[in-house]
C-alpha positions as CSV (number, residue, x, y, z in Angstrom):
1,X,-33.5,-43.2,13.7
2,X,-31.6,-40.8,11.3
3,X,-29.0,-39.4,13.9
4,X,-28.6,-42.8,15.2
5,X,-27.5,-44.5,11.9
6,X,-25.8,-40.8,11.1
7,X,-23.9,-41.5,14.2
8,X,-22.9,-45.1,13.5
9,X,-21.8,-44.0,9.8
10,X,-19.1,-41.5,11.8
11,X,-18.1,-43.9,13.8
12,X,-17.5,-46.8,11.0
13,X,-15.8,-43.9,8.7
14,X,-13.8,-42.4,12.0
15,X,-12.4,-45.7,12.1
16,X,-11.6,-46.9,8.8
17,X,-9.8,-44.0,8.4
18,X,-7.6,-44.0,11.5
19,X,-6.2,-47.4,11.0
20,X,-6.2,-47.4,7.3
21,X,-5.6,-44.3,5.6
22,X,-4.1,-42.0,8.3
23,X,-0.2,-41.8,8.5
24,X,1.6,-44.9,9.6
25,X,2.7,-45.6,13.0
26,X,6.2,-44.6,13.8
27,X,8.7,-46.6,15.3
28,X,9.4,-43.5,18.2
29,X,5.6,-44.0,19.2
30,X,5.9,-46.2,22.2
31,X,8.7,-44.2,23.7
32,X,6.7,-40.8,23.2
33,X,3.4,-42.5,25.0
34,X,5.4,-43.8,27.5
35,X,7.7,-40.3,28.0
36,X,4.1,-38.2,27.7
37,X,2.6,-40.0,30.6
38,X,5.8,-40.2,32.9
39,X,5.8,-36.6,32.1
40,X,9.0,-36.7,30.8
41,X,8.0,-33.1,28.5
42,X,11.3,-31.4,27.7
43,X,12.3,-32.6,24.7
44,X,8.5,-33.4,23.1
45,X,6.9,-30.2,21.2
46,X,4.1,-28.6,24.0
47,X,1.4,-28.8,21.3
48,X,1.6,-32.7,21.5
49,X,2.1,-32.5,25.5
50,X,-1.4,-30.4,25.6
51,X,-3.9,-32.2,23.6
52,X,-2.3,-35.7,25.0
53,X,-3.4,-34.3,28.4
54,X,-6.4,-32.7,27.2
55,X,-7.5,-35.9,25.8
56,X,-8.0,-37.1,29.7
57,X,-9.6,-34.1,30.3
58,X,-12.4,-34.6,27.7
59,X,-13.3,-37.8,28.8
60,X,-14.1,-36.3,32.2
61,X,-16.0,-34.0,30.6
62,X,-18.5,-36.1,29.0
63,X,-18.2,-38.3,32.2
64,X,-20.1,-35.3,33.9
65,X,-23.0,-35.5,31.4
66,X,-23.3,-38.7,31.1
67,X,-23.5,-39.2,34.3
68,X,-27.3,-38.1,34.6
69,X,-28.0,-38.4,30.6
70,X,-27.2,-42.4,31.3
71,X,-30.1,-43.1,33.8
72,X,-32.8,-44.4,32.3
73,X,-30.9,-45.5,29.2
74,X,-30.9,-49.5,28.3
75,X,-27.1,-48.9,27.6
76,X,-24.6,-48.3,30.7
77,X,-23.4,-45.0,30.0
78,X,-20.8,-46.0,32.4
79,X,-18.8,-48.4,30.3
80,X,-18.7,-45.7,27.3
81,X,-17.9,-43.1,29.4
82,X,-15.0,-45.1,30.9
83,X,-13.4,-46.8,27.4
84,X,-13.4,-42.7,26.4
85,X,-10.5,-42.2,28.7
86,X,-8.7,-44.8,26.4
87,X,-10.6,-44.6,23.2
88,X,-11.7,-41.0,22.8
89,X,-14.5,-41.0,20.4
90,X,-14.3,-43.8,18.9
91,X,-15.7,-45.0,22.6
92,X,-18.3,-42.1,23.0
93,X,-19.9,-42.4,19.0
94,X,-21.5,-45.8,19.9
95,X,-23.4,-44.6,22.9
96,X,-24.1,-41.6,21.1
97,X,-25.9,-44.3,18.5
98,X,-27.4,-46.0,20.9
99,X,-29.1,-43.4,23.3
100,X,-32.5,-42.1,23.3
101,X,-33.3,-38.6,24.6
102,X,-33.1,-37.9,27.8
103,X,-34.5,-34.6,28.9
104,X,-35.5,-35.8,32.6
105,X,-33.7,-37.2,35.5
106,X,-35.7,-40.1,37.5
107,X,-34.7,-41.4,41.0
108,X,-31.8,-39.9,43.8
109,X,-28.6,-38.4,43.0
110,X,-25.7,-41.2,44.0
111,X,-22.4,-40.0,45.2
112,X,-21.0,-40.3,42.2
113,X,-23.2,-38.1,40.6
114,X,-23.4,-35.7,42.8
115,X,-19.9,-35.3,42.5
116,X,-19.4,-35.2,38.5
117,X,-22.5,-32.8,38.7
118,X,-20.9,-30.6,41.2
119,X,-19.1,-26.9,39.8
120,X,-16.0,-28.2,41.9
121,X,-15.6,-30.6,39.7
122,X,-16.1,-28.1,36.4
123,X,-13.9,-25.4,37.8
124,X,-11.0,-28.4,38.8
125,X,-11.5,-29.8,35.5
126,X,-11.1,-26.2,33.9
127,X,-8.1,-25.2,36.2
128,X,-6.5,-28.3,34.4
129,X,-7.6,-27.3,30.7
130,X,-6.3,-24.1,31.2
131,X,-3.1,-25.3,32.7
132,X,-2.2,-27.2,29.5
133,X,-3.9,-24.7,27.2
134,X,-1.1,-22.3,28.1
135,X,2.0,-24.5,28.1
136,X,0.9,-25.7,24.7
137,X,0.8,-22.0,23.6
138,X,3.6,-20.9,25.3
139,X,6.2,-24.1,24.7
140,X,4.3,-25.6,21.4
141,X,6.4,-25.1,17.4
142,X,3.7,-25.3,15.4
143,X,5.9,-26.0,12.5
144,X,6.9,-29.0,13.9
145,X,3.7,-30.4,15.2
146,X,2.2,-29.8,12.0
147,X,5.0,-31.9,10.4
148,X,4.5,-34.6,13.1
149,X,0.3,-34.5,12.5
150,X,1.3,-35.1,8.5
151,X,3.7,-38.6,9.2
152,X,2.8,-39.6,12.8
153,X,-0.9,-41.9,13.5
154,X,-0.6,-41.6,16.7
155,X,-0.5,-37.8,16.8
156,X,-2.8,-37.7,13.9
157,X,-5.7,-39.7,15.5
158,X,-5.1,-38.3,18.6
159,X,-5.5,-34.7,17.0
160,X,-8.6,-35.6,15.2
161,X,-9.7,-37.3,18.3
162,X,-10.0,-34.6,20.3
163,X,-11.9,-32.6,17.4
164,X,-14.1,-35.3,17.3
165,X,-15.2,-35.1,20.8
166,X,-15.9,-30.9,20.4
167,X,-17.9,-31.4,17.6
168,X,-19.9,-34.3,19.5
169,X,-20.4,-32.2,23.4
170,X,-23.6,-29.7,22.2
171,X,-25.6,-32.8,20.5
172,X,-25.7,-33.7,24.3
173,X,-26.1,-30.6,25.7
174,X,-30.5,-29.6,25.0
175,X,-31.0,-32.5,27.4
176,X,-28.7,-31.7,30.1
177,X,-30.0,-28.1,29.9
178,X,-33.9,-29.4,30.1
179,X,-33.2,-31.9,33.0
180,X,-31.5,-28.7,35.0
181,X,-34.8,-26.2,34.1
182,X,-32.7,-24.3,31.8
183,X,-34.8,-22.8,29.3
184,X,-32.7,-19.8,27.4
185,X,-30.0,-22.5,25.7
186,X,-28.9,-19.6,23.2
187,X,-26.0,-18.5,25.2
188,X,-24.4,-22.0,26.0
189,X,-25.5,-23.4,22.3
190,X,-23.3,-20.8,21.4
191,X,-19.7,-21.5,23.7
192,X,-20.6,-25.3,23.2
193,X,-19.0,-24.8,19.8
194,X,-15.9,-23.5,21.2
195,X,-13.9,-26.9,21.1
196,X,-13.6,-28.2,25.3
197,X,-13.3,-25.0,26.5
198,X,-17.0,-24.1,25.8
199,X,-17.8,-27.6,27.3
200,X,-15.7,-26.2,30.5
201,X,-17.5,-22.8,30.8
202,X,-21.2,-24.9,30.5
203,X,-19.5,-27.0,33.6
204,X,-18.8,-24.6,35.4
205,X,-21.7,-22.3,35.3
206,X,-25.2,-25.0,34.5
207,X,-27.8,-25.6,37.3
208,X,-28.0,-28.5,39.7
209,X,-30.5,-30.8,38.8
210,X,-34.1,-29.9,39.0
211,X,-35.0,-31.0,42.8
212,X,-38.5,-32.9,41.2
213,X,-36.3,-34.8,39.1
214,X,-34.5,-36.7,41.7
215,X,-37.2,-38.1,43.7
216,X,-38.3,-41.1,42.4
C-alpha cells in the first residue's frame, strides 16, 4: 500500500510541476516537434535529437516487460504501455500504482509476447539506442541544450521524462527476473541503474520465460 500511494504522490508532484512550474512553452515548439519527427535534424542541437528519439525507445522498453508483468493484473497493462509512447511517465506512474506483484506468468505466450520477449527485439531496440546515443554525443552543444532545458517546457519535461522512466525500469525488474528462473539479480540490479542503457543490456541478455509458467 506504501509504494502504491508513494507512486501516486510522484505522479501528482511529476505533474504539477511540469505544467506549472517548469519553463514556459515557447512559441518555436511546434515547429521543432514537427521538424524532430520529419527528421528534419540539421539545424536542432543532437542532444535534443537523441533523447526525443530515445523517448520512443523507452516506451518500447517497458512495452517488453509489461508485456508478461500485465497478465494477471486487473489493469490492461496494454493501455499504459501504449499512452507511454505519448506520455512517457506520466503514462507508466499510474500502472505502476496500480499493479500488484507479479513474480509468475499464467497461461500461453501470444504472438505478441513472444515477440517483445524475444532478444531480437532487445538487441533491435539497443542497435537503435545506441545509434542515437552517439549522434547525440558526437553532434550535441551541451552549452546550448542546457540553455534550452533552462527556458524551453517542452525540452524540460521531455528531459526529466526520460529520467523518470530510468529511475522507474529496476522497481519492475525482481518480477521479471523471478517469472524467467533468474535467481542471482545482483548483476542486473546493478546495470538497471544505468539510465535505458542498463534496461537494454537486461533485454538483451534475460531468460525466456520459465516453460511451467506458460501452460495454463
Amino acid at each position: 500500500m506504501t509504494n502504491k500511494l508513494g507512486f501516486w504522490l510522484v505522479w501528482i508532484l511529476f505533474s504539477v510541476y511540469a505544467f506549472v512550474f517548469a519553463p514556459p512553452d515557447r512559441p518555436e515548439t511546434l515547429d521543432l516537434i514537427k521538424k524532430l519527427i520529419a527528421g528534419e535534424w540539421q539545424e536542432t542541437n543532437g542532444y535534443i535529437v537523441a533523447i526525443f528519439n530515445l523517448m520512443g525507445v523507452f516506451p518500447c522498453v517497458y512495452a517488453c516487460i509489461l508485456a508478461s508483468d500485465g497478465r494477471g493484473q486487473k489493469v490492461p497493462a496494454w493501455i499504459f504501455s501504449g499512452l507511454s509512447f505519448f506520455l512517457g511517465a506520466f503514462a507508466l506512474l499510474p500502472y505502476f500504482a496500480l499493479r500488484e506483484p507479479n513474480p509468475s506468468f499464467e497461461g500461453k505466450t501470444n504472438w505478441n509476447i513472444k515477440l517483445l520477449d524475444s532478444r531480437f527485439t532487445g538487441l533491435t531496440l539497443s542497435a537503435i539506442a545506441l545509434y542515437f546515443l552517439v549522434y547525440g554525443f558526437s553532434s550535441g552543444n551541451w552549452g546550448d541544450f542546457l540553455q534550452q532545458w533552462q527556458t524551453s517546457r517542452f525540452i524540460h519535461v521531455m528531459s526529466l521524462d526520460f529520467c523518470m522512466l530510468s529511475l522507474m525500469f529496476p522497481w519492475l525488474l525482481s518480477d521479471d527476473m523471478e517469472r524467467r528462473g533468474m535467481t542471482d539479480d545482483r548483476f542486473f540490479s546493478f546495470i538497471a541503474l544505468i539510465p535505458l542503457v542498463g534496461a537494454l543490456i537486461y533485454l538483451c541478455l534475460r531468460s525466456p520465460l520459465k516453460a511451467d509458467e506458460k501452460m495454463a
